[in-house]
N, C-alpha and C positions, 0 to 999 in steps of 0.2 A: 484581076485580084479578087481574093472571095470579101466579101463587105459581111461585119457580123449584122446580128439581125438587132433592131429594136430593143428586145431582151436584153439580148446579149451587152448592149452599149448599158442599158440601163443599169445590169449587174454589178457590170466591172466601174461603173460612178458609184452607186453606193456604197460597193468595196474600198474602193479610193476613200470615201466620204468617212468609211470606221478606222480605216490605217489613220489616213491622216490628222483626222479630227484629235485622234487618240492624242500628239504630239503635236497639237500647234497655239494651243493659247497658253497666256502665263498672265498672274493673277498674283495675290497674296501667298503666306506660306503657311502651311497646317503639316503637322505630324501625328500619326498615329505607333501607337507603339504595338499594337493587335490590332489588327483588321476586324477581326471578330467583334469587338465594340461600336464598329461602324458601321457592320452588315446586319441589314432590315431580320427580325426575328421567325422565325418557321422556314427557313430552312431544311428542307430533306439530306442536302448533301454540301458542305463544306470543304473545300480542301484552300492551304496556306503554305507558298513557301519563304523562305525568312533567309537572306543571305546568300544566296547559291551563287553571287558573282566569286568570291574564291573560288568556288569549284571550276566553273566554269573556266576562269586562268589556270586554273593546273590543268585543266585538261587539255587548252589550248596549246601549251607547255611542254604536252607528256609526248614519250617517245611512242607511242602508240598515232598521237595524231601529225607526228613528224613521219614517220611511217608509211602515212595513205598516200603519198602520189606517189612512192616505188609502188603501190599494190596493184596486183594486174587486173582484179575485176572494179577498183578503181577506173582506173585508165580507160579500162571498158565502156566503164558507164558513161565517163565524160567524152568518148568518142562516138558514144550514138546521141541521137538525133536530144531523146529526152536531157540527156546530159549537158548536150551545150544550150538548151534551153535554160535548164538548170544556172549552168553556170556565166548566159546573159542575162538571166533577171537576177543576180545576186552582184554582180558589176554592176546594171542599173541601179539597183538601191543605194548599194557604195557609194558611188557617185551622188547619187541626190545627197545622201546625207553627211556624206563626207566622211563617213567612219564602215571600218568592216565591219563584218557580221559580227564577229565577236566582241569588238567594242561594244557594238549595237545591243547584244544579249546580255553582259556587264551590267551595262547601265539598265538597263528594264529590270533585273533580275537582283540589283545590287540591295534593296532595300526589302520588299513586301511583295508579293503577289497573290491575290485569292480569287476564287470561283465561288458562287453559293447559288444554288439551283431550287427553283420553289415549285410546290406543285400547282398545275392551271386547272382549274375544274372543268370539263369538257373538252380538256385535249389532254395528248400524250405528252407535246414536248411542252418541259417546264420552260419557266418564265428566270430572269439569269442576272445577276449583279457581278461584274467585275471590276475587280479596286488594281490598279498598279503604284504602287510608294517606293520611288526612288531615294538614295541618302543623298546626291546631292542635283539641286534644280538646276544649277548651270547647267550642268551636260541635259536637261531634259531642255531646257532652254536652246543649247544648237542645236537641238533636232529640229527642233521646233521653228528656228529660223530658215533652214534647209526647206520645209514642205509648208510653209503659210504659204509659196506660191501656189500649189496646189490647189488649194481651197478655193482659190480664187477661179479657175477652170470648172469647179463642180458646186459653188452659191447657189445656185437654182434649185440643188438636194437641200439644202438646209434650210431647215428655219430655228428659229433661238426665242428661248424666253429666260425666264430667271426664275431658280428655285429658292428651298431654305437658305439664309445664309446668304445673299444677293449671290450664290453663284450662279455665272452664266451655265443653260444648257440648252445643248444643241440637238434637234430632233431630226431624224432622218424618216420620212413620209410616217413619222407617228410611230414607228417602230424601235429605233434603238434611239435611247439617249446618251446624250455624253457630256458629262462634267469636269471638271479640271479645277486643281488651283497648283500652282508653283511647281512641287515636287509630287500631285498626286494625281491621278485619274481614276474616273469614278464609267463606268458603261452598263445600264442596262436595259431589259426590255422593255419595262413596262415605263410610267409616268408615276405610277404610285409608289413600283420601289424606289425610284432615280429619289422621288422625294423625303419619303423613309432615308435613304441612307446618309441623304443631305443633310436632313434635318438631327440624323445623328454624328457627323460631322462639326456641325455648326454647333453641338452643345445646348437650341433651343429646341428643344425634344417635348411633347407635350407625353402628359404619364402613359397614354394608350400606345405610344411609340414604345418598342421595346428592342433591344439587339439580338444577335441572336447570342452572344456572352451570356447573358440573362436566361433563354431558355433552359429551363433543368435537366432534359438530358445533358445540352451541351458541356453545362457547370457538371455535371458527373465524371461527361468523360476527362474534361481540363483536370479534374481533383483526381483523377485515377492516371493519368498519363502525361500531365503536366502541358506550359504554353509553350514552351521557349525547345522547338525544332526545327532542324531544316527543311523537312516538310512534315505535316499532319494534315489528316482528312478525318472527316467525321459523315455518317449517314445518320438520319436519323429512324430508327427503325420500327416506332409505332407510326409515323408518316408512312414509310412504309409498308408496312402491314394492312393498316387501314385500305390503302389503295389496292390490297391484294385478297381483299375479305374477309382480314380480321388475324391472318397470320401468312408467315414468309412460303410456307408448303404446308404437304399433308400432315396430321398429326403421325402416321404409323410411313415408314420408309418401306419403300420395295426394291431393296437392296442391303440384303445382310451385310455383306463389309465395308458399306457404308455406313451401317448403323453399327455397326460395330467400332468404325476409327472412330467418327465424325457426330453420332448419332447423341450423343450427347451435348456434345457445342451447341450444333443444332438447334436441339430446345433449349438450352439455356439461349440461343440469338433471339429466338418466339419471346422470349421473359423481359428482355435487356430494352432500355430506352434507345441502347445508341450501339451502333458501331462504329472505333474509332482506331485509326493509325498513325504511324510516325515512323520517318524515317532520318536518323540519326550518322554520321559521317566523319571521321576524324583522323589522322594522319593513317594511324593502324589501325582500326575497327568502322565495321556497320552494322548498324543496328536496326531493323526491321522489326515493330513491335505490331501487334494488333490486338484488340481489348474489348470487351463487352462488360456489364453490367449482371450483379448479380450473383448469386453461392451455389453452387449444384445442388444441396440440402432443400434450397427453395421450390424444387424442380418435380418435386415426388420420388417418393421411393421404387419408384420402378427406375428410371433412370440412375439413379445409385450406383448398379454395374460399372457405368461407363467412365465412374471418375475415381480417384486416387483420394480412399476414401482420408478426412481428416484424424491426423491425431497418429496413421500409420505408415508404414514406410514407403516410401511412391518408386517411381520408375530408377532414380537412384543413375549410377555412371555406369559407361560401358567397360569391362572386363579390361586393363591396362597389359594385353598379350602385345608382347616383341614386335615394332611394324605396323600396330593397328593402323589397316585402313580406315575403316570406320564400322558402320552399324547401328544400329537402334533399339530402343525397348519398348516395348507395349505395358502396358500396366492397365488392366482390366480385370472384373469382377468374371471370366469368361464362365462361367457357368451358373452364378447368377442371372448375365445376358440371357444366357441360352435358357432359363428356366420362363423368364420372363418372352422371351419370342414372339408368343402372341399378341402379346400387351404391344410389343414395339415394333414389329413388322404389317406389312401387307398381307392378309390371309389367300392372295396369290401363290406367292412363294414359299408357303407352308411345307405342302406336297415333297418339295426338294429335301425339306428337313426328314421328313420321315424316308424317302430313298436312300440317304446317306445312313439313316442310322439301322435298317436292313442290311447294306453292306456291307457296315461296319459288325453287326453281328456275326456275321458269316469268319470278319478275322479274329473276333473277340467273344467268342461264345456265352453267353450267361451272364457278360458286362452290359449296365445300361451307358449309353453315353451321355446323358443330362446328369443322372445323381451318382454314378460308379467313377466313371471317366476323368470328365472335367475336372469337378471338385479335388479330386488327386495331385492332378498335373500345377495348382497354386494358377494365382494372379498375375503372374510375371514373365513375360517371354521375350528373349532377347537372340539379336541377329549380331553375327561381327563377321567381317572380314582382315582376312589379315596376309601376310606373303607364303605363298605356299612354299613346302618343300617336295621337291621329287626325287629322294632317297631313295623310294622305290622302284625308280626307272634306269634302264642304264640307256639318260637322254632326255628329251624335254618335251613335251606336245610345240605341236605346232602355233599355237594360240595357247599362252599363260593364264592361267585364271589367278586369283586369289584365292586363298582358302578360304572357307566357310563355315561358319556353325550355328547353330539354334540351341540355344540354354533355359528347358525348362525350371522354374525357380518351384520347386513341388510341394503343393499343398499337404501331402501324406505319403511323404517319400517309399515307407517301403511300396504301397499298395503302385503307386506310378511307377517305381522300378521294374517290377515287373510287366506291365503294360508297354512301357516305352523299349524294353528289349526285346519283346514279342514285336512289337512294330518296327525297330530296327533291323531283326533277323530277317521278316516280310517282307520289308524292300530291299536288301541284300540277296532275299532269293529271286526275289522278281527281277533285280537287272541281271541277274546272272543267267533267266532264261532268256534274255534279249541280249548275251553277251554277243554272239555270232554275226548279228546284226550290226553291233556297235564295232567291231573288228577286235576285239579284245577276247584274252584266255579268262574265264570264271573266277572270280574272288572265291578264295578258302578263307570262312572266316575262324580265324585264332584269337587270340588274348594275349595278355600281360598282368603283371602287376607292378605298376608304376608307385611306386611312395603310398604303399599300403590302397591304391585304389584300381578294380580291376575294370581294362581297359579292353574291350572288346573291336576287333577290326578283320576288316578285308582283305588279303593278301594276294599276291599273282605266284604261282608256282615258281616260275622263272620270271627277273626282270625282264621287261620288254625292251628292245633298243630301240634307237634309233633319235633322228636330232628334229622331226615336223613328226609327231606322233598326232593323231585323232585327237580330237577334244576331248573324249570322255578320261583321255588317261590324267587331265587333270586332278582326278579324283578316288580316291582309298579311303571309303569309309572305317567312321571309327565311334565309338558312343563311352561314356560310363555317366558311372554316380558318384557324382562328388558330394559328402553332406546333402542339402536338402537343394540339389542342383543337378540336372540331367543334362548332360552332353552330347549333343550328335554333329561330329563334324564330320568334313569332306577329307581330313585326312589325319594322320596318328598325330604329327606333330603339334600340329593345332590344338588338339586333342589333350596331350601332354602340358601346353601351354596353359590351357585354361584350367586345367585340374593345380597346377600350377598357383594359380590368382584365387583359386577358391577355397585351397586349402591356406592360406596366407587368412591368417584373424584379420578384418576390419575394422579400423574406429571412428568411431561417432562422435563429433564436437558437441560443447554445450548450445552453442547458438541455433536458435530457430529459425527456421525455414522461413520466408517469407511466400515461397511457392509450395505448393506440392503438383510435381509434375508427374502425369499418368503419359506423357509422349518424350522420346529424344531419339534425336537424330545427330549424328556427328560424324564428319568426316576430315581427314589430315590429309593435305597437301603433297607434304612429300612424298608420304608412301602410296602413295595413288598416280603420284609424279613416274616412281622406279617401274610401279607396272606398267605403265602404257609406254615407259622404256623398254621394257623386254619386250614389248611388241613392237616396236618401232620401226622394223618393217614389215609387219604385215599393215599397219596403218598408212606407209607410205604408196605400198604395193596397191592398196584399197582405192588412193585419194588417186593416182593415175588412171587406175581403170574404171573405178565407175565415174570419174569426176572430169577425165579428162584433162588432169593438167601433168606437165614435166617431170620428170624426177626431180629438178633443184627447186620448184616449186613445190611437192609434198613433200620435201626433206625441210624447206623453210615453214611451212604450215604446221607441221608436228613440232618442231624445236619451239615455235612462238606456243601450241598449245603447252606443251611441257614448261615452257617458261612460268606461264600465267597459270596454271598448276600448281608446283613449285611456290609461286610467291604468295599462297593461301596458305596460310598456319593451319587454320581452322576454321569449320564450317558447321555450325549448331543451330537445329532448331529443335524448341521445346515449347510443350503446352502443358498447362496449368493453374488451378484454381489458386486465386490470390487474396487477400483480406475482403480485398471491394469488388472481385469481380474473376475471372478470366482469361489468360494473357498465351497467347502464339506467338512466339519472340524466334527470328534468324536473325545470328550474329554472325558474321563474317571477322577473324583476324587474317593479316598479312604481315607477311615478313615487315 
C-alpha cells in the first residue's frame, strides 16, 4: 500500500483542523445584519452574499437538477475513476454530518457570507477575513455535534487563546485563526485582523479601529448601489492602483476598438475610488449591475467622444421591426475620437490609420476621412437582426441566417447620402466579382420607391432553386435614406421594415433620464428560439459528427437548448453615465 508522505499527513490535519474548527464550538449569540460593519477597514476587495439558501432549494427542486442522472456525460463522470471518488467523499461527509450536501449548503448560505482581502506588503498573496452568519444556531449547532469528534484526532494542530470580546480563538501553527460564537464564524490569516474584526463584533472598538462600512470609497459605492443584495462585491481601486504604480494601465491604449468601446470607462476606472457589483435575482428577472465612481465631464475633454454627451439624446432603443432578434447601438462622438487619435492611442498603431485612410482615397477621391467623412455619417450606429425572408429564392439556403442591418443615424444627411451609396454600390460590385467563387449568378442592382423613400437593391436575374442553397444566398442587399438615417441591409425586406419604423413620428415623455446610455445590447428569446429552429437539423447533424453522440441524443440536446432559449423574454445590456457615477447593467427576463 502507498503510505503518504510526512507532508502529505500534515496537509490533509490542517485541512481537517479549517473544515472542522469552522463548525465545532458554540458560545453566546451575536448577529450582524452587514458583515461589512464587522470586517477590519482597507480592504482591496470585498464580496457578500445575503440569502441564497432560497435559491439554492429551487434549484435543488428544479427540473434541470432532476434531469442529471438520465444525463449521459453525467453517468460518465460518475463511472470513471474521479467520479466515484467524487461521489465517496460526499457520502462520507453525509454520513459524518448527517445531512446532504444541500442541507449542508442551505444552512451555511442561509444567512451572510463574506470574503475581504488585504493587501501584505512584501508579498503577492493578500492576507483574508472570512465571516459565515447563519439565521439559525441550532442547525449550526448539529453540525457541530457531528465533527467535535474530530478535533479531538487533530488537538496537537491547535492551540487557543482569547480575543476581544472573551471570544475563544483557535490558531493553526500561527497561520489561520478561527472564531466563533452561536450563529457566527469568523477565519482569518493574520492575528491582527482576527482581532480587528473581533473587536468590531464585540462593539468595544477603540477610535483607531475602523470597518470597512466607514472607509469612503466603500460608503460611495453603498450610496450609489445600495446594501441590501443577493450578492455585492466591491474592489477597491486606489489600493489598487497604488500597487500598480499609480494607475490600472497605460494612459494611451494600443488598441483602437478598444478605445473606442471601452476607452472611456477605462479612464473614468483610473479616476473612481471603487469598483463595485451586485447581483440581483427574482422569480422573473436578473440583474447584473456594475458601477464606478465619478462624471465623464471630470475626465478631460479629450475623452468627451466616448460618452453620450449630457443634456442630448443617447443611444436611445433598438428599431421595434416584426421578429426582432436583437442588436445594439453605439453611440459615440466617432470623429471627435478619430480627431483626437493621438491624444488616446499608442503612437504604434498610428501608421495603420494613415494606410486606411490612403485606401480609402482611392474609393473616395477628394473626401478626407477625419473632417469630410465622419462628421457626416452623426454619433449613432445601430446593428439589428431580424427573420429574414427569401422571396427571392425559389427555396432556402442550406443554413438560415437572420437578416441584418447597420443604421447610420447622419450627422449631415445629404452630404452622407451620397458617400454611403458610393460605398454600397462598392461592395455590391466587389461581391459581384467573387460571384463565381461563391456559386451564385451576379446581383443586378435596381430600385424602388417604397412610401415616397427610394430603395436601392440587389437582384438575381432568375430565382435561384433549390431546398440546401450556399450560405451566401442568405443574402440580397438593399440600402436607402430614411430622413436623417441610412439603411444598409442584407435584404429588401428588412430594408422596408425599418424605413417603416423610421418614418413612424416618435415621442418623447416629460420625465428625465436617470441614465444617459452611449451602449445597448438586447436580445429576444423567441425569435432567436424560431432560428435555431429552422436549423435544427443541421445543429443535430453538427452535435453527431463532430461530438459523437446518437441521433436521440442531439435531437434531446437542441430541444433542451430551444427550451432554455424560449424561456428568456429578454436579455439587455446597457452602459451609462448616471448622477453619481457610471453603470453597465445586464438584465435577464424570463418567461
Amino acid at each position: 500500500m502507498h503510505r503518504k508522505s510526512p507532508l502529505a499527513r500534515r496537509c490533509i490535519r490542517q485541512f481537517l483542523v479549517v473544515i472542522t474548527t469552522l463548525v465545532a464550538t458554540s458560545v453566546a449569540r451575536s448577529a450582524d445584519t452587514n458583515l461589512a460593519t464587522s470586517t477590519p477597514s482597507g480592504a482591496v476587495f470585498f464580496a457578500e452574499i445575503s440569502g441564497l439558501d432560497a435559491w439554492i432549494d429551487k434549484l435543488q427542486h428544479s427540473e434541470l437538477v432532476k434531469s442529471l442522472p438520465s444525463n449521459p456525460q453525467v453517468q460518465a463522470f460518475y463511472a470513471s475513476p474521479q467520479g466515484r471518488k467524487a461521489d465517496a467523499g460526499r457520502k462520507a461527509i453525509e454520513n459524518q454530518l448527517g445531512m446532504d450536501l444541500w442541507k449542508l449548503a442551505k444552512t451555511a448560505f442561509s444567512g451572510r457570507v463574506s470574503v475581504a482581502l488585504y493587501p501584505h506588503d512584501g508579498r503577492k498573496e493578500p492576507d483574508a477575513v472570512i465571516a459565515v452568519q447563519v439565521k439559525e444556531a441550532a442547525e449550526l449547532d448539529k453540525i457541530r455535534e457531528r465533527v467535535a469528534p474530530l478535533l479531538t484526532l487533530i488537538e496537537d494542530q491547535i492551540s487557543q487563546t482569547t480575543g476581544p470580546g472573551n471570544v475563544p480563538v483557535r490558531s493553526i501553527d500561527g497561520k489561520v485563526f478561527i472564531a466563533e460564537r452561536d450563529n457566527w464564524i469568523v477565519a482569518a490569516s493574520t492575528s491582527e485582523l482576527m482581532n480587528r474584526a473581533l473587536a468590531l463584533r464585540s462593539g468595544t472598538v477603540e477610535e483607531s479601529v475602523k470597518s470597512l462600512a466607514q472607509d469612503a470609497p466603500f460608503v460611495a459605492m453603498t450610496k450609489q448601489l445600495g446594501s441590501e443584495h443577493l450578492v455585492r462585491s466591491y474592489v477597491n481601486l486606489e489600493l489598487v492602483a497604488q500597487g500598480m504604480g499609480g494607475r490600472l494601465g497605460p494612459e494611451k491604449l494600443d488598441n483602437p476598438g478598444v478605445s473606442l468601446l471601452l476607452g472611456g470607462l477605462y479612464e473614468l476606472a483610473n479616476h473612481s475610488p471603487f469598483f463595485g457589483s451586485t447581483l440581483d435575482l427574482d422569480s422573473q428577472r436578473l440583474v447584473f449591475a456594475h458601477s464606478i465612481a465619478g462624471k465623464p465631464e471630470s475626465i478631460g475633454e479629450k475623452y468627451a467622444p466616448l460618452f453620450a454627451a449630457d443634456g442630448k439624446p443617447d443611444a436611445g432603443s433598438l428599431p421595434n421591426v416584426p421578429g426582432l432578434i436583437g442588436g445594439w447601438i453605439l453611440h459615440r462622438d466617432f470623429a471627435g475620437w478619430y480627431k483626437r487619435r493621438e491624444e488616446l492611442l499608442d503612437a504604434k498603431v498610428l501608421p495603420e490609420f494613415d494606410k486606411f485612410e490612403a485606401g480609402l482615397a482611392n474609393l473616395l477621391p477628394g473626401e478626407d476621412y477625419g473632417t469630410d467623412i465622419l462628421p457626416s455619417l452623426g454619433n449613432k450606429l445601430t446593428f439589428v437582426a431580424a427573420p429574414q425572408d427569401y422571396s427571392h429564392l425559389n427555396g432556402k439556403p442550406g443554413l438560415q441566417l437572420p437578416g441584418f442591418a447597420l443604421v447610420w443615424e447622419l450627422g449631415k444627411p445629404d452630404e452622407a447620402e451620397q458617400t454611403l451609396n458610393l460605398l454600397f454600390q462598392t461592395i455590391a460590385t466587389i461581391s459581384n466579382l467573387n460571384a463565381g467563387q461563391q456559386g451564385r449568378q451576379p446581383w443586378v442592382l435596381s430600385s424602388e420607391n417604397y412610401k415616397d423613400v427610394q430603395i436601392q437593391f440587389g437582384k438575381y436575374g432568375q430565382k435561384p432553386k433549390g431546398d440546401r442553397l450556399p450560405i451566401v444566398f442568405n443574402f440580397m442587399p438593399a440600402a436607402a435614406r430614411v430622413r436623417d438615417k441610412y439603411v444598409m441591409a442584407s435584404s429588401v425586406n428588412l430594408c422596408r421594415h425599418l424605413v417603416d419604423v423610421y418614418l413612424t413620428p416618435t415621442t418623447t415623455t416629460a420625465t428625465a433620464k436617470l441614465t444617459r446610455n452611449d451602449f445597448l445590447f438586447e436580445l429576444t428569446g423567441e425569435s432567436l428560439a424560431n432560428i435555431l429552429e429552422a436549423n435544427r437539423g443541421m445543429l443535430e447533424a453538427r452535435s453527431v459528427a463532430q461530438e459523437g453522440k446518437s441521433s436521440d441524443q442531439a435531437q434531446a440536446d437542441v430541444t433542451t437548448l430551444l427550451q432554455l432559449v424560449r424561456a428568456v423574454r429578454t436579455l439587455r445590456l446597457t452602459s451609462g453615465a448616471e448622477s453619481d457615477g457610471y453603470r453597465v447593467q445586464l438584465e435577464a427576463v424570463w418567461k
